[in-house]
C-alpha positions in Angstrom: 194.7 85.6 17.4 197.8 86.0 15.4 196.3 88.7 13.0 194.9 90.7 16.0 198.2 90.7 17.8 199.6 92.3 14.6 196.9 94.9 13.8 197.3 95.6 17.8 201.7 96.1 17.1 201.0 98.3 14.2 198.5 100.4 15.8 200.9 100.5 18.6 203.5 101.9 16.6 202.0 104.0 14.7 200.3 105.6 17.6 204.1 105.9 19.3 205.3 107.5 15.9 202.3 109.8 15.6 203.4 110.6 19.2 206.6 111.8 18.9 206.1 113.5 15.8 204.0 115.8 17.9 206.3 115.8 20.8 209.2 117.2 18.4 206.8 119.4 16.4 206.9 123.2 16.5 203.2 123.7 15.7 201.8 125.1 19.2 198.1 125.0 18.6 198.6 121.2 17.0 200.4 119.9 20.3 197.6 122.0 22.4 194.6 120.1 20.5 196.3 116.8 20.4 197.1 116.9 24.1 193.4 117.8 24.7 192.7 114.8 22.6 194.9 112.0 24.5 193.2 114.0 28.3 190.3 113.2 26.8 190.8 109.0 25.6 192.6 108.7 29.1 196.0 108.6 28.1 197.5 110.8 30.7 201.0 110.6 30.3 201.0 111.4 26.9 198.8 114.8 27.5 200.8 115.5 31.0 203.9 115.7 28.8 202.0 117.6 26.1 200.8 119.6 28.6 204.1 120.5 30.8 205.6 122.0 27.7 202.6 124.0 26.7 202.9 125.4 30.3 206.2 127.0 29.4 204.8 128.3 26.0 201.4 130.3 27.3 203.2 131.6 30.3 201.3 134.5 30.6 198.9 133.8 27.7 194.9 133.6 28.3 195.5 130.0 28.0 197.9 129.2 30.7 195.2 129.2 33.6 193.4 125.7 31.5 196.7 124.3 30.7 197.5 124.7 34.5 194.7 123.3 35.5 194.8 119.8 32.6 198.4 119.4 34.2 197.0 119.3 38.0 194.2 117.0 36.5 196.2 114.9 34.8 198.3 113.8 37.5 195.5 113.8 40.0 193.8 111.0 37.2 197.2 109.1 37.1 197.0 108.9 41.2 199.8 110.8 41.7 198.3 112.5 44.4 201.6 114.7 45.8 201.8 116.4 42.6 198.5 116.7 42.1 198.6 118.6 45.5 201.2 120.9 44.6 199.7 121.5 41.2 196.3 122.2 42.6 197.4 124.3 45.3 199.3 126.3 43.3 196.7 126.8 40.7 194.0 127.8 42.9 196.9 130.4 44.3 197.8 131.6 41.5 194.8 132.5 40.1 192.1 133.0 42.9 189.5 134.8 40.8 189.3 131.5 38.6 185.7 129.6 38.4 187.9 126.4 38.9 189.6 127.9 42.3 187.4 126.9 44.8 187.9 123.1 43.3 191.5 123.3 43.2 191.7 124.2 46.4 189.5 121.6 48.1 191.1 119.0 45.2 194.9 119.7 46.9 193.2 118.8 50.6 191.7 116.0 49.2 194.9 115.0 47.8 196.6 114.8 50.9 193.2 112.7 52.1 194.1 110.2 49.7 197.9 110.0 50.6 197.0 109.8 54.4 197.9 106.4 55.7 196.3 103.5 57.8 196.7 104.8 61.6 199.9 102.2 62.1 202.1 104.5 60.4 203.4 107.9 60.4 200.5 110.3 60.3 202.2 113.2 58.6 200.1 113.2 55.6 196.8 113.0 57.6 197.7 116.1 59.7 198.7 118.2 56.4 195.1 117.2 54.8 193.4 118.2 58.6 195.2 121.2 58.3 194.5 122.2 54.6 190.7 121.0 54.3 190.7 123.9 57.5 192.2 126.4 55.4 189.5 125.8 52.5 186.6 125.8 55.1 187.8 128.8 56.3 188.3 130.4 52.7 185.4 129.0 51.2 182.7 129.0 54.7 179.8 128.8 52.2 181.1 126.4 50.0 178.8 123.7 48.9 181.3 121.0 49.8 181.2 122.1 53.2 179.7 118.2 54.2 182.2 116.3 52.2 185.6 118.3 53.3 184.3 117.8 57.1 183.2 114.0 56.9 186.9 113.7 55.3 188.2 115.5 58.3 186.1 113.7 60.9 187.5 110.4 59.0 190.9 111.9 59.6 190.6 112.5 62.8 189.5 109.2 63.8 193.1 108.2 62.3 194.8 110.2 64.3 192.7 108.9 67.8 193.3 105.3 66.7 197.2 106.4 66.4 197.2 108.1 70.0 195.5 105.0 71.1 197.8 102.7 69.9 200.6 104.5 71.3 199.1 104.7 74.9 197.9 101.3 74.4 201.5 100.0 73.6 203.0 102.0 77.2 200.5 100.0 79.4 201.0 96.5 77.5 205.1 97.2 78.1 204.3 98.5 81.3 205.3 102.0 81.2 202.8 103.0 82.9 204.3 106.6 83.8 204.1 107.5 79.6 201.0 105.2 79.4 199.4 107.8 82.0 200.6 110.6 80.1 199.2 109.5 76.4 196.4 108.3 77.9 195.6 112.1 79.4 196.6 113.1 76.6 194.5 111.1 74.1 191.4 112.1 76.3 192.4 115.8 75.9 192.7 115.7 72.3 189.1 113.7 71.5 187.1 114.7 74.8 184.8 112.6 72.7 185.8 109.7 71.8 184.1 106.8 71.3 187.0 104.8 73.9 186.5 106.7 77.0 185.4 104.7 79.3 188.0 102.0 78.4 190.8 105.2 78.3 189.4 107.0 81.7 190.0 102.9 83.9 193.7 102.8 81.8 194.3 106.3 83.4 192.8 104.6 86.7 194.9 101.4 86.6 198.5 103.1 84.9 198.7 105.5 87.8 198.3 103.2 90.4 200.3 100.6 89.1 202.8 103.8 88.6 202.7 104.6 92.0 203.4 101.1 94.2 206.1 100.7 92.1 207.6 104.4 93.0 210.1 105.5 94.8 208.9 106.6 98.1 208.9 110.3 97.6 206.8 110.0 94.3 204.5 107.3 95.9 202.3 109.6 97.5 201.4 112.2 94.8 200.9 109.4 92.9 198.3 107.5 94.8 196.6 111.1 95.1 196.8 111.0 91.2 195.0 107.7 91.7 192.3 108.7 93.4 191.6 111.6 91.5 191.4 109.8 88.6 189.3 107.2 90.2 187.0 109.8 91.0 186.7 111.1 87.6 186.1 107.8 86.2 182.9 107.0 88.2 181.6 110.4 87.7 181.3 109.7 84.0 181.0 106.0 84.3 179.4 104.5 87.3 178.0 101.5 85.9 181.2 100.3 83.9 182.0 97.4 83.2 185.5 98.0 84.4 184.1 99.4 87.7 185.2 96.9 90.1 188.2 96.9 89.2 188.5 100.2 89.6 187.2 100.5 93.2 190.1 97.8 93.9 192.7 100.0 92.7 190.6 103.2 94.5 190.7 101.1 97.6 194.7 100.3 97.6 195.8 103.4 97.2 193.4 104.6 99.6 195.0 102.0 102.3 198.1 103.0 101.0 198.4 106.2 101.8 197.0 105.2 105.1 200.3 103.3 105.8 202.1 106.5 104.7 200.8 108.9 107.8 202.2 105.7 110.5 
């Protein structure tokens, strides 16, 4: 155990020496090779470094395009996935006519995929990939990863409706119900489709009357209308809900409420 910890220090060393020796080194082609070398075993950081310098040096040399795209690689395989963005991006910009374009460019969306966050917290990140996997799908309509860049943005967007739900959620448990009526239209606006409808439709139901007994008297009656409406809207769609008794009370109330309003 003792003798393999050794041979395992030397090697160590000697790899870090043979390392720097190329780092310092003035031999271009040697520090291109070896940094294709350590890409290759997995050692990333080493070749990233390799690689960052030989960006500078090819500027404008047949090679730079492959050294631009190792460096976007690189950090992509060392999960650093906002650089890897930016470098992919900006490959796949600037040079469009590259075999390795169309890859770059969905590679930067996906990037921002990966960085997107559980739907609890700030959806920045999810937006940008929405936005970005759109502008490959609209660069590349034919593209054979067509399938995967719109599962990834159907994933997204699920993220982003369990966010808005959440939200609108959190106004009707705090009893807000004026912004809970608000998100909740809201949320039904921006996923007509989703898969919490009928639960989101009877929150609209029960927010806006609860929203409007507890008005003041000049809001009370445009708010019972609001009621109704959405009463109406909700047993259209739904009329064998689970929630639809509970519903027809609310219906009913405002209904007798507004009654009391004309005396």
């Amino acid at each position: 155990m003792r003798l393999f910890f050794i041979l395992f220090l030397v090697l160590s060393i000697t790899s870090c020496s043979e390392y720097n020796k190329i780092l310092k080194s003035n031999d271009i082609e040697l520090k291109y090779v070896k940094a294709v070398e350590y890409y290759d075993k997995g050692e990333y950081n080493k070749a990233l470094s390799l690689f960052d310098e030989l960006g500078t040096l090819f500027r404008g040399s047949n090679r730079s395009e492959i050294v631009h795209y190792y460096i976007a690689n690189s950090h992509f395989n060392l999960k650093d996935y906002y650089f890897a963005n930016y470098y992919y991006k900006n490959f796949a910009k600037t040079y469009p006519t590259s075999p390795k374009a169309e890859e770059s460019f969905y590679r930067s969306a996906y990037c921002s995929y990966l960085n997107s966050p559980n739907p609890s917290l700030d959806q920045k990140d999810t937006h940008q990939a929405i936005d970005e996997f759109q502008l490959f799908l609209n660069k590349y309509p034919e593209t054979a990863l067509k399938d995967s860049a719109n599962a990834m943005v159907d994933e997204l967007r699920a993220k982003l409706e369990a966010k808005a739900y959440e939200i609108a959620k959190l106004y009707y448990q705090t009893e807000n119900y004026k912004s809970a009526t608000v998100a909740l239209n809201n949320l039904l606006k921006d996923f007509p489709e989703s898969s919490r409808k009928e639960e989101i439709e009877f929150l609209i139901v029960k927010s806006s009357y609860l929203l409007a007994v507890n008005s003041i008297e000049t809001k009370k009656e445009e708010r019972l209308t609001a009621t109704i409406e959405s009463y109406h809207k909700f047993v259209d769609s739904f009329q064998n809900s689970k929630y639809i008794r509970e519903a027809e009370n609310y219906y009913s109330s405002a209904i007798r409420e507004l009654d009391k309003m004309k005396f």
